[in-house]
N, C-alpha and C positions, 0 to 999 in steps of 0.2 A: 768060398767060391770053388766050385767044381770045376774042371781044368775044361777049358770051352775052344773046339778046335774053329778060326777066325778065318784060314786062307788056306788053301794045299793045292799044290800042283805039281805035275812032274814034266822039268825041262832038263834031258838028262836023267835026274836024279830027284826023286822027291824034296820038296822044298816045302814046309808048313810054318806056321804063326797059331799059338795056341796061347789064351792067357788064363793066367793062373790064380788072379787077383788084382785088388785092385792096383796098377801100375806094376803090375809083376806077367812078365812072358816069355817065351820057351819059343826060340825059331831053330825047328833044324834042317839040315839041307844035308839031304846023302847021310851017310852015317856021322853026320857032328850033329850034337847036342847043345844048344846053348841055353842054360836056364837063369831064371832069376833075374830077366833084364826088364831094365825099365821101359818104359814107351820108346825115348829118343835112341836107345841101345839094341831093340829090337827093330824099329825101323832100319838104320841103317845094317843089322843084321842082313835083317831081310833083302831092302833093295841091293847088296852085295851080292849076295846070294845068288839072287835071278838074274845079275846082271853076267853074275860069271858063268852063271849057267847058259846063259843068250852064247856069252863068246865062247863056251866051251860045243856050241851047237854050229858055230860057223854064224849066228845069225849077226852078229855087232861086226862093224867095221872096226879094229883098233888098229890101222898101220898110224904110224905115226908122221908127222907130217914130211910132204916130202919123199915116202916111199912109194912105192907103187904097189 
């Protein structure tokens, strides 16, 4: 199978989902590379990924409770 690009976006920093085979995929975000991961290893790649990208943009609230 031919490396098939799935998701890209850039919040910050380029953020993509490519798979490479079956249950084999490649998420990188900004200059990291991560390859050879499985479905459940690339999901949570990924949603880390955008999520830090969100808060790296101001857009997630993380105060933690109790602050202001």
């Amino acid at each position: 199978m031919k490396k098939i690009l799935c998701f890209e976006t850039t919040i910050c920093w380029r953020i993509a989902l490519e798979q490479t085979g079956r249950n084999r995929f490649i998420v990188t975000y900004g200059a990291e590379t991560h390859t050879g991961l499985s479905y459940e290893e690339a999901s949570a790649k990924l949603g880390s990924s955008i999520m830090h990208a969100l808060a790296c943009e101001g857009r997630l609230d993380n105060r933690l409770p109790g602050e202001h």
